[in-house]
Structures are given as C-alpha cells and as structure tokens.
C-alpha positions in Angstrom: -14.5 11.1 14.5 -16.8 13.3 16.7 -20.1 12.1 14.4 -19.0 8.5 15.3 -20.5 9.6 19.0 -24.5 10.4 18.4 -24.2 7.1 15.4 -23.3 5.2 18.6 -26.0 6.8 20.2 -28.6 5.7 18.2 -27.5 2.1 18.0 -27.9 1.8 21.5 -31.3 2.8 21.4 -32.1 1.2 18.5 -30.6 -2.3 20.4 -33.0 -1.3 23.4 -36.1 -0.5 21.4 -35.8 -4.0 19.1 -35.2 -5.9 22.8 -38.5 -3.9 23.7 -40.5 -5.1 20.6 -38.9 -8.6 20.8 -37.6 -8.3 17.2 -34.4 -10.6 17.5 -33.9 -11.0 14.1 -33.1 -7.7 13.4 -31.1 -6.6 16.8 -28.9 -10.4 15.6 -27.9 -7.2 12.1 -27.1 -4.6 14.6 -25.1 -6.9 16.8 -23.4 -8.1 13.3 -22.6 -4.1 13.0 -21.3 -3.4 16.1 -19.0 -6.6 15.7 -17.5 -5.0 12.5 -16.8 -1.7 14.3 -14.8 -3.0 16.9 -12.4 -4.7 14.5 -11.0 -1.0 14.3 -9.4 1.3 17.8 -11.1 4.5 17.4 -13.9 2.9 17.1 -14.0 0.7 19.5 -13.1 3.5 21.8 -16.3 5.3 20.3 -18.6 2.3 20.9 -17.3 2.1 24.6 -17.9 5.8 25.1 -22.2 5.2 23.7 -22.2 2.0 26.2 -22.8 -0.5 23.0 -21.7 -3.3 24.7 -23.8 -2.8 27.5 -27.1 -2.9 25.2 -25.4 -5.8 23.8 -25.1 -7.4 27.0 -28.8 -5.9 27.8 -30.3 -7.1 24.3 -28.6 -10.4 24.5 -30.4 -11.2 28.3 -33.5 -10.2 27.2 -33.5 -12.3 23.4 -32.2 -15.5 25.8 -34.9 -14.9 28.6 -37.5 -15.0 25.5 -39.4 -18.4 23.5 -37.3 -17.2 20.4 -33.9 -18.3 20.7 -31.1 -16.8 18.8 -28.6 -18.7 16.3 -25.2 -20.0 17.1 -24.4 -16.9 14.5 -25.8 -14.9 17.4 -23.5 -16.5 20.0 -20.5 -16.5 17.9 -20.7 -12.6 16.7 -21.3 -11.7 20.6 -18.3 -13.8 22.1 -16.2 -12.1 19.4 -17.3 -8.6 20.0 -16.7 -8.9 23.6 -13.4 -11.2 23.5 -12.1 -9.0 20.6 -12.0 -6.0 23.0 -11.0 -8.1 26.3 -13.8 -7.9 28.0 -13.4 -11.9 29.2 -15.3 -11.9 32.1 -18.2 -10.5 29.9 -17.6 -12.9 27.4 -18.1 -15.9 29.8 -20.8 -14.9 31.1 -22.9 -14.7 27.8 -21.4 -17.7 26.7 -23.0 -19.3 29.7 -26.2 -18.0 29.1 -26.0 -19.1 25.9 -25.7 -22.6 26.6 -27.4 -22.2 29.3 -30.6 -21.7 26.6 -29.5 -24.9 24.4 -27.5 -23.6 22.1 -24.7 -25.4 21.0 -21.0 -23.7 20.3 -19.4 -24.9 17.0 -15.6 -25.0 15.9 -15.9 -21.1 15.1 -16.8 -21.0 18.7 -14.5 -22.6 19.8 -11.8 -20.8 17.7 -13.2 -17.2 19.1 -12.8 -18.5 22.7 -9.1 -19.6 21.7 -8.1 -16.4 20.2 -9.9 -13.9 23.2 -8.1 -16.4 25.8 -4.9 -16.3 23.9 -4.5 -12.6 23.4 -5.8 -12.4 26.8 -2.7 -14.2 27.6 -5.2 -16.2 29.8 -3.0 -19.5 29.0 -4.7 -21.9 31.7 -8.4 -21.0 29.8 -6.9 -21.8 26.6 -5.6 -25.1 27.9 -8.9 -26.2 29.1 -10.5 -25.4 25.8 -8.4 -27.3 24.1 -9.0 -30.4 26.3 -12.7 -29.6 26.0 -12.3 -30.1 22.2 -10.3 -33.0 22.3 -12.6 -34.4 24.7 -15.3 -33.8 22.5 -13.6 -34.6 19.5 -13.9 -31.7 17.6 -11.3 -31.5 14.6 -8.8 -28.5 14.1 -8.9 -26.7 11.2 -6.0 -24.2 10.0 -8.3 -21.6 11.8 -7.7 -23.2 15.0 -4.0 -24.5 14.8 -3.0 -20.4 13.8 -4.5 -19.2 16.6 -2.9 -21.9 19.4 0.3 -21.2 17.1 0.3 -17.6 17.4 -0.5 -17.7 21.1 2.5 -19.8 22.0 4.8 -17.7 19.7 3.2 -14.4 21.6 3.9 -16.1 24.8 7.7 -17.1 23.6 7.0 -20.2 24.1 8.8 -22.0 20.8 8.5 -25.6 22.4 4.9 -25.8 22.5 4.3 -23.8 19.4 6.6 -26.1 17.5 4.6 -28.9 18.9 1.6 -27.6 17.9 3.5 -27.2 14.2 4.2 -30.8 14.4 0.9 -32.0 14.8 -0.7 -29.9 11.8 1.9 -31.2 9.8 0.6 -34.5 11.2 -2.6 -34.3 10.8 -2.1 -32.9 6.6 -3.1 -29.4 7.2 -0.8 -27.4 5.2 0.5 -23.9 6.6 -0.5 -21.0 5.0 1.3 -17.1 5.5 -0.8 -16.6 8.6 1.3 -19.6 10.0 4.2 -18.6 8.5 4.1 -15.3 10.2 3.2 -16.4 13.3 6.2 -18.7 13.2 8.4 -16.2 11.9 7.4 -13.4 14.5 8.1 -16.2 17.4 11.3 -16.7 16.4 12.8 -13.1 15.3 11.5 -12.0 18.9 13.5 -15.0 20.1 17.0 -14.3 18.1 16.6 -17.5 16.2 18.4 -16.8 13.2 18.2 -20.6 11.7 14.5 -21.5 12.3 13.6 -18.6 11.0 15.9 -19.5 8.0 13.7 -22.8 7.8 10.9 -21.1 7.8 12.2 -18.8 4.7 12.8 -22.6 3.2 9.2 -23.4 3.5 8.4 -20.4 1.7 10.9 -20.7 -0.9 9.9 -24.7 -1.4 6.2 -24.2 -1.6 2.8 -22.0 -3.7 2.9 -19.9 -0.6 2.9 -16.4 -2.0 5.5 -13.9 -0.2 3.1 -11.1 0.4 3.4 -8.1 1.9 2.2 -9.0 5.1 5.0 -12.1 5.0 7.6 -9.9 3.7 7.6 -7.1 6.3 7.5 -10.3 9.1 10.7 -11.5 7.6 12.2 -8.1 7.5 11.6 -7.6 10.8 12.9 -11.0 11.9 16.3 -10.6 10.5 17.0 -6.9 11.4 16.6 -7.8 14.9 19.9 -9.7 14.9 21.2 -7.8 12.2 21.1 -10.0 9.4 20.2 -6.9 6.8 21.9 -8.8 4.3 19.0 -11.6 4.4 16.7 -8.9 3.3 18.5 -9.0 0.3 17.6 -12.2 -0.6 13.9 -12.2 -1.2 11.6 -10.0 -3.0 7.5 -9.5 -3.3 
C-alpha cells in the first residue's frame, strides 16, 4: 500500500492544476476517481493522508465560483465522496454551494443525503429530508426505501422500519435481497425469531434468489438465538 501515498500525491496536484487552468470537465473524471477509491478503508485512509478531499473541497469552490457550472453528476459524486467517509459537515456545505450556483439535486441526491445522514446516525437530518421530498413530491424508488429501511433497522428501531415496509409494499415496489437483508439483520440483532421467519417466507414464496450475501444474513440471524437447526433448512 505504501505506492498508494505519492498516486495520492499526484491527484491532488493534478485537482489543483485543472482548478488553475479552469478545465472542469476533466477535474468532474478525477473527482469520479477519487469517489471509487473511497468505497474501500485503506484507501480511504490513503486519500486522507495526500489531503484529497481537501483539493476536492478546493477544486469544487473554485469550478462553482467560475461561468462554467458543473453537472448534478458533479454534485452527486462530491456529496457521496464526502458523506461516504462522514465528513457531514463537509458535505453540507458543498451541497449548499451547490445550490447555491442553481443546480438542482435529483432523487440520487436525495438518496446519498439519506444514506450519509443515516449511517451518520444523524436521525433528525434524515427526517427533514424525507419531509423535504414529500414536500416536494419526489417519488421513492427501491433505492430510497432500502436506505430509510436499513437505517431504522441499524438504529433498532423495528416500528418505523416496518412502517416504512408497509408503505413500499403500498406503493407496488417489490423488495429485493438488499431489503431482505436489511430486514433480516434488524430483527436477528433484535432476538426476533418469528419475523425473521417471515422474512425467510418471503424468500421462500418469491424469484428472490438466496445469495450468498442473503444466506450469511440469515445465518447470522438464527445463531444469535441459537436456532442452528434453521440453518438447516435452506441452502444457496
């Protein structure tokens, strides 16, 4: 991992020196790089150690202080870079400026601002999203009911994700495994033996695929309480 170091060097200066020559379009490709590096730890811990975010943060002032705007693909890619990695604060702020230079979020952008607020655990943020978009009348897709699903089920709170269940099922959205796991990692934290037995229904009564991914989530969720013989039961 040590070369990761001088690579991160060199995108910081390459960030600076595009900012310098006002060539957005191609600092928008090396923000879309550093965003796929920070999907991973050591990376990211790389990244933070060259100051890439802070050129991001630098690049991204000076592209929204200039006559050429960036894209809502430039907005999007920056809020998840820096709510990926928890930097909120940072986050807002270029969100702000953002709209602050007339361009307008979309549903992803509304989903990244879900998901950094959720595993942020900064519930009251999330709320107010969610208002904003109802407000706004901006429809959920599976995207967006995963994430508030997941973030409830994280939080242990089985009322509200259930609720939020509900209302996909409502509105016709069917659940896919990233539900399903969300659902079933909720309740094996919570000791709920029989939900997660319904969920294990769903699965059984629908095309969902039992994956891997599926299959180590229900695993887990019955050898909490000790219901090994469960395991037994399904196969990938």
């Amino acid at each position: 991992m040590a070369a990761t170091v001088p690579v991160g060097g060199r995108s910081g200066r390459l960030l600076h020196e595009l900012a310098r020559t006002h060539r957005w379009c191609d600092a928008a490709g090396v923000f879309s790089t550093l965003v796929a590096c920070t999907q991973y730890p050591e990376s990211f811990k790389e990244a933070a150690a060259c100051s890439w975010f802070a050129e991001m943060e630098y690049t991204l002032l000076e592209m929204l202080s200039e006559i050429c705007k960036p894209y809502v693909w430039t907005m999007n890619s920056t809020l998840r870079a820096f709510g990926g990695s928890v930097q909120i604060e940072t986050m807002e702020r270029c969100y702000e400026k953002f709209q602050a230079s007339g361009i307008s979020p979309n549903i992803k952008t509304y989903n990244i601002l879900l998901d950094s607020y959720g595993k942020a655990k900064m519930y009251e943020k999330m709320g107010a999203v969610m208002e904003h978009m109802q407000k706004y009348h901006y429809s959920w897709t599976i995207v967006t009911y995963n994430i508030v699903i997941d973030a409830f089920g994280r939080a242990g709170d089985l009322e509200h994700m259930e609720y939020i269940s509900r209302l996909m099922k409502s509105e016709g959205i069917k659940p896919n495994c990233v539900t399903l796991c969300s659902l079933i990692r909720a309740y094996g934290r919570a000791g709920e033996v029989q939900k997660t037995n319904t969920v294990l229904r769903i699965v059984e009564n629908s095309d969902i695929t039992l994956d891997m991914v599926l299959f180590n989530c229900l695993v887990d969720a019955f050898g909490r309480v000790g219901a090994w013989q469960r395991c037994g039961m399904f196969s990938i």
